[in-house]
C-alpha positions as CSV (number, residue, x, y, z in Angstrom):
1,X,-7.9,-1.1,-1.1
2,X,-4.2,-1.6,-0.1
3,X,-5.4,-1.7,3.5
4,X,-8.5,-4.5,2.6
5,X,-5.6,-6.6,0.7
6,X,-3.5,-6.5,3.9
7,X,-6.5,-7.5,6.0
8,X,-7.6,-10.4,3.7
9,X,-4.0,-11.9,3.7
10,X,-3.7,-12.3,7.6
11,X,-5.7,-16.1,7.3
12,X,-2.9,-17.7,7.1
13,X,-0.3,-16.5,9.7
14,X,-3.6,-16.3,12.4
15,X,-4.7,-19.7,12.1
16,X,-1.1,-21.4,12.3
17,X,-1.1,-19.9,15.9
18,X,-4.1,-21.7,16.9
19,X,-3.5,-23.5,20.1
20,X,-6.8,-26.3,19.7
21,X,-8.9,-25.3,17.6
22,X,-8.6,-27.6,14.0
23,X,-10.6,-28.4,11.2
24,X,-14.4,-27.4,11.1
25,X,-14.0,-26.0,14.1
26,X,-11.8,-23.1,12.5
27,X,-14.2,-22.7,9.8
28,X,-17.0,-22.7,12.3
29,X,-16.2,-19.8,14.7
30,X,-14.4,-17.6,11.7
31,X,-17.8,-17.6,10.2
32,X,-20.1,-16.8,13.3
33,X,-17.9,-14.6,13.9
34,X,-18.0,-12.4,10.4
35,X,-22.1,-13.0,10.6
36,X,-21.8,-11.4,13.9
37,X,-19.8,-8.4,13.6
38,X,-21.8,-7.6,9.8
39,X,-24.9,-7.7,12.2
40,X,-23.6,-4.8,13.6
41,X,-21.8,-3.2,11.2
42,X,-24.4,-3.6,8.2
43,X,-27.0,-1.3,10.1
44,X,-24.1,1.5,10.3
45,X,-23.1,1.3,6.9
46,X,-26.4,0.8,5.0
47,X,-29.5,2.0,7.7
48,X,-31.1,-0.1,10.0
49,X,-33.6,-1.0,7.3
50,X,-31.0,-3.1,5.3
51,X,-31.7,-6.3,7.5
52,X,-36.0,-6.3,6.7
53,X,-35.1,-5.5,3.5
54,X,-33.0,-8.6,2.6
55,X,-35.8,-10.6,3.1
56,X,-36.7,-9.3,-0.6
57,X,-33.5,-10.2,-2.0
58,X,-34.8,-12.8,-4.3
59,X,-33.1,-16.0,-5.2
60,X,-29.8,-14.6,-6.6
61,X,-29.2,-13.1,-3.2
62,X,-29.5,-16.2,-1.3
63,X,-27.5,-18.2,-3.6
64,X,-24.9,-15.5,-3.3
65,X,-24.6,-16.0,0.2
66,X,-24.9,-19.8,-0.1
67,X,-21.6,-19.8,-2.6
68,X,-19.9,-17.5,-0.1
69,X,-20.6,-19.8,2.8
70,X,-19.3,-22.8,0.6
71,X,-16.2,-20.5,-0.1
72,X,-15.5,-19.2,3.8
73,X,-16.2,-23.6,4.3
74,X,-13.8,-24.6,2.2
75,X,-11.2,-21.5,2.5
76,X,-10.2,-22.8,5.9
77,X,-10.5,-26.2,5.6
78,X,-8.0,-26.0,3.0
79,X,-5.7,-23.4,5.1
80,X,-5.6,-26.5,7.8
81,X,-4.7,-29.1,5.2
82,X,-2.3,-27.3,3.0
83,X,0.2,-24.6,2.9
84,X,-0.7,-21.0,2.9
85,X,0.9,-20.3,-0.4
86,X,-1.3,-23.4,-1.9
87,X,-4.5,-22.1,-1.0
88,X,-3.9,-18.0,-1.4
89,X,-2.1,-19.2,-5.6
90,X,-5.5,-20.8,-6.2
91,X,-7.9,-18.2,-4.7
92,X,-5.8,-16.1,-7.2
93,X,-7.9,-18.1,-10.2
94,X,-11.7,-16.6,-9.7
95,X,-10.8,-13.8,-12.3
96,X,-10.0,-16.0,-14.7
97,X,-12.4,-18.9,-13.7
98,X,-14.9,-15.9,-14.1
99,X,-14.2,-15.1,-17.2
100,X,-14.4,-18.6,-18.4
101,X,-17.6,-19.3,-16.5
102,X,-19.6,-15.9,-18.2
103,X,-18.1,-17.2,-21.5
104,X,-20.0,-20.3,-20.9
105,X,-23.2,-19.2,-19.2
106,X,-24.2,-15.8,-20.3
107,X,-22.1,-15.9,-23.7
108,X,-19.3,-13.0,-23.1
109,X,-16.3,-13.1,-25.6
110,X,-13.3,-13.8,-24.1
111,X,-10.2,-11.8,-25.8
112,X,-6.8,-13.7,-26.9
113,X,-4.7,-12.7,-24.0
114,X,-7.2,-14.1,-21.4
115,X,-7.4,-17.4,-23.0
116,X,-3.5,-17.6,-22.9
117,X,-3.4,-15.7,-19.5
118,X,-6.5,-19.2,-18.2
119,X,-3.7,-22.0,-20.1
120,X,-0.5,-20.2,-18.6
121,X,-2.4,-20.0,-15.2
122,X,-4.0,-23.6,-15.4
123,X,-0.7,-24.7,-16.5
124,X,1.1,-23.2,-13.3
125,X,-1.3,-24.8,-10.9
126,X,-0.7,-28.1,-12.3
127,X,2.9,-27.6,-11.6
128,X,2.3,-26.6,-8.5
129,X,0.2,-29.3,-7.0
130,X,0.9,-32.5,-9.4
131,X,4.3,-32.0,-8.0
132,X,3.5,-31.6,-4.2
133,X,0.9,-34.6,-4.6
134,X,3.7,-36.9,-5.3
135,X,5.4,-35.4,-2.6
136,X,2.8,-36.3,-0.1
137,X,0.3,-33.5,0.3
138,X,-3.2,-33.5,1.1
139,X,-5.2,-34.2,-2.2
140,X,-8.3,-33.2,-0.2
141,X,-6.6,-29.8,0.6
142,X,-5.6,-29.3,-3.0
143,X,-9.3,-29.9,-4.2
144,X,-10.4,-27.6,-1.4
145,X,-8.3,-24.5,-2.2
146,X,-9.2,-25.2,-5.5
147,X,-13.0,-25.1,-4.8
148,X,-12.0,-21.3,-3.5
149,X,-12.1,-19.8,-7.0
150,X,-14.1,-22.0,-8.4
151,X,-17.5,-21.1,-6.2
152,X,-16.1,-17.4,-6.4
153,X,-16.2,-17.6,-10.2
154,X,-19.6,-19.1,-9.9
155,X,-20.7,-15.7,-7.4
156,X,-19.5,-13.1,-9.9
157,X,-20.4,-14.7,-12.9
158,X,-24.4,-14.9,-10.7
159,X,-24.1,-11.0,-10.0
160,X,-23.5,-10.2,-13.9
161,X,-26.2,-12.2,-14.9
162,X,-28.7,-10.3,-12.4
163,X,-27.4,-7.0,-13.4
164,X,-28.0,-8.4,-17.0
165,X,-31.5,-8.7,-15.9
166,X,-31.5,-5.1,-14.2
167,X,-31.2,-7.0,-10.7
168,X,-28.2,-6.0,-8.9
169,X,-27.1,-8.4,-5.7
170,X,-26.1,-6.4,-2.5
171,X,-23.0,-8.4,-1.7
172,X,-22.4,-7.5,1.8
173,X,-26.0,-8.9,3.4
174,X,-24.9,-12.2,1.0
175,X,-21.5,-12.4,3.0
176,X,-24.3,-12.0,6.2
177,X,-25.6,-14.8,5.1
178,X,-22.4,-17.1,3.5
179,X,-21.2,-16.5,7.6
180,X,-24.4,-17.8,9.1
181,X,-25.0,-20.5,6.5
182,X,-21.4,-21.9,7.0
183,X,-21.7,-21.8,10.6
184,X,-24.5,-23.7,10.9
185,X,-23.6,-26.3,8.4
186,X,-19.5,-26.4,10.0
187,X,-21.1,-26.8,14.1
188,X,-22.3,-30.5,13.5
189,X,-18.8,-31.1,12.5
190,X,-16.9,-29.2,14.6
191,X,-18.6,-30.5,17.8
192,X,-17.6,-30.9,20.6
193,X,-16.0,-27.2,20.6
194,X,-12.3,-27.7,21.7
195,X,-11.1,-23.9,21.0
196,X,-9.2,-22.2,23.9
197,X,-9.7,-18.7,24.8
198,X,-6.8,-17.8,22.7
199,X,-8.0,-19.5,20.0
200,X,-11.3,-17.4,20.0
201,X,-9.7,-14.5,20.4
202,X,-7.6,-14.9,17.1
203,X,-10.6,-16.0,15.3
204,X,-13.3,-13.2,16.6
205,X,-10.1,-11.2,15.0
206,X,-10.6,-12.8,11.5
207,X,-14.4,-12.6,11.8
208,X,-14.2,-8.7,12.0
209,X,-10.5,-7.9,10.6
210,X,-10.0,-10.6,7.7
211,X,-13.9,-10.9,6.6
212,X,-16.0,-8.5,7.8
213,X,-14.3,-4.9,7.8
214,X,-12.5,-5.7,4.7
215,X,-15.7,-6.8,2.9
216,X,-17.4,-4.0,3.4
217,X,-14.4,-1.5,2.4
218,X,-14.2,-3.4,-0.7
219,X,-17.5,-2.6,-1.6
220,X,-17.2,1.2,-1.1
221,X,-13.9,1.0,-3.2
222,X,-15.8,-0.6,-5.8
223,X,-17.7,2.8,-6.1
224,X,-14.3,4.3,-6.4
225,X,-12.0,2.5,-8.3
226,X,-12.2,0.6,-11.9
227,X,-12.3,-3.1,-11.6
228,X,-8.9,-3.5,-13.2
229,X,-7.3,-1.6,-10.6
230,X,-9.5,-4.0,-7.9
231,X,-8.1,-7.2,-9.5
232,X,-5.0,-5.5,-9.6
233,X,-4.3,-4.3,-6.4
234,X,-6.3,-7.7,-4.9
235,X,-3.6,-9.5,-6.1
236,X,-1.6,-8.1,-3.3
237,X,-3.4,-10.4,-1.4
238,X,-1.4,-13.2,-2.2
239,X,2.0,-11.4,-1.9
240,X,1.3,-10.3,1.6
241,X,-0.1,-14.0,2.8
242,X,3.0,-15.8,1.7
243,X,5.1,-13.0,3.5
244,X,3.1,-13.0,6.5
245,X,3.6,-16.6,6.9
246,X,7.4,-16.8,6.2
247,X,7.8,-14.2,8.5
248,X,5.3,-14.9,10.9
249,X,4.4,-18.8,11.1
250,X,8.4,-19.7,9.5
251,X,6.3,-21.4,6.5
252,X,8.7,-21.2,3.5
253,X,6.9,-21.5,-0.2
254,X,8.6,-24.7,-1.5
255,X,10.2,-24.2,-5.3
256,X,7.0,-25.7,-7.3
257,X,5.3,-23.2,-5.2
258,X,7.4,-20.0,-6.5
259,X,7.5,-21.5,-10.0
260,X,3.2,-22.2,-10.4
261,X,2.8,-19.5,-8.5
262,X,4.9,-17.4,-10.7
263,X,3.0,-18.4,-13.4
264,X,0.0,-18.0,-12.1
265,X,0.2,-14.0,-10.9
266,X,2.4,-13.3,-14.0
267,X,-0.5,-14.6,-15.9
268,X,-3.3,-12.4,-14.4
269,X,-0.7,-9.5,-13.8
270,X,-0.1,-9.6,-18.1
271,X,-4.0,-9.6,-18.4
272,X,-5.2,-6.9,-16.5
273,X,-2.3,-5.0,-17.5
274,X,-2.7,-5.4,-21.1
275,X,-6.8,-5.3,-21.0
276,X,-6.6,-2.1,-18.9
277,X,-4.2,-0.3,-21.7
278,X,-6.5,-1.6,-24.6
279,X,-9.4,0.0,-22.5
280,X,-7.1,3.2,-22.0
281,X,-6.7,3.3,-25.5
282,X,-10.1,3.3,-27.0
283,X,-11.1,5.5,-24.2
């Protein structure tokens, strides 16, 4: 899991090397380039049976994959509008978000310290972007790393209500199909294709290295690890982005950034912290 936090975090410091390649066209050839290499990795890990037999998904499996193509969309839309701190802080939300979206649509309580844990966090991300709006950043880019959590809450909170209903949604053939769904929805916009050779190479390496590998190892440590020690350790994710782009792109997290951010991570840090000792406790 350490190694599948260290892969996700790696967006950020690749696509500031681009040479050409901007926009859509980032999004676009990230995304055919995960559906590619789960093409050839989804056989190996599940049988060469699993493509035929996601054809009998159901409707929960396509709109799985359609809310992870709308997230891969606007994921690197948002990395080429606004900072790499910006958009890894707000990915950070989907816990929360999903917490507050099953309270809403399927009726789960939500305990004390996750309500505080969703103001403290909400709070943090104000901070964080009311003060860079008035410093001049992209409001588009703000509402597009914030659409990050928000269609991830909206995934999770889909695959508890299926397993509710004894359905569960294979989430690796519904990345399959969030990478070829946002590539063909990204091309019209991303034409004509301007990417050098270097450009495709660093972004066949976040197609296989940042999406696709790491996908798919998350799902086998799913089978091996509790979910508060997932949220937990994916929160790495965030540390090693910001460091990778300090380090490797020279992109320094701004003040607001380490304050809201601070707030933020503190704030899911607490709650998993304190929710996995309550559940250690009655255990």
């Amino acid at each position: 899991m350490l190694a599948v936090t260290l892969m996700w975090s790696i967006a950020g410091v690749v696509t500031r090397h681009l040479e050409q390649a901007r926009s859509f066209e980032v999004t676009f050839w990230r995304s055919f380039f995960t559906a590619l290499s789960l093409l050839l990795l989804l056989p190996m890990i599940q049988g060469k049976a699993v493509l035929g037999q996601m054809r009998h998904g159901g409707s929960a499996l396509l709109i799985s994959g359609l809310l992870w193509a709308g997230m891969f969309t606007f994921f690197m839309l948002a990395l080429t509008l606004t900072t790499v701190a910006n958009v890894l802080v707000a990915s950070s939300l989907t816990p929360l978000l999903t917490a507050l979206a099953a309270r809403i649509l399927i009726g789960h309580r939500i305990p004390l310290r996750t309500w505080l844990a969703i103001v403290v966090a909400g709070f943090g991300i104000a901070y964080m972007f009311g003060n860079q709006l008035g410093q001049g950043i992209s409001l588009l880019g703000a509402f597009a790393a914030l659409a990050v959590p928000v269609g991830g809450a909206a995934n999770w909170t889909l695959n508890q209500h299926a397993q509710a209903h004894g359905k569960n949604v294979d989430l690796i053939p519904a990345v399959l199909i969030g990478g070829v769904v946002s590539s063909l929805v990204t091309l019209p916009l991303a034409w004509p294709l301007q990417a050098s050779n270097h450009d495709l190479l660093l972004l066949a390496g976040l197609g296989l290295v940042q999406l696709a590998i790491p996908c798919s190892l998350a799902i086998v440590c799913a089978r091996v690890l509790k979910a508060p020690e997932m949220a937990l350790l994916g929160m790495l994710e965030v540390i090693f982005g910001i460091l990778l782009a300090w380090l490797g792109a020279g992109e320094t997290p701004g003040p607001e950034v380490a304050f809201g951010g601070a707030l933020v991570i503190g704030a899911l840090l607490v709650n998993e912290l304190v929710g996995w000792r309550a559940r250690a406790s009655l255990a």
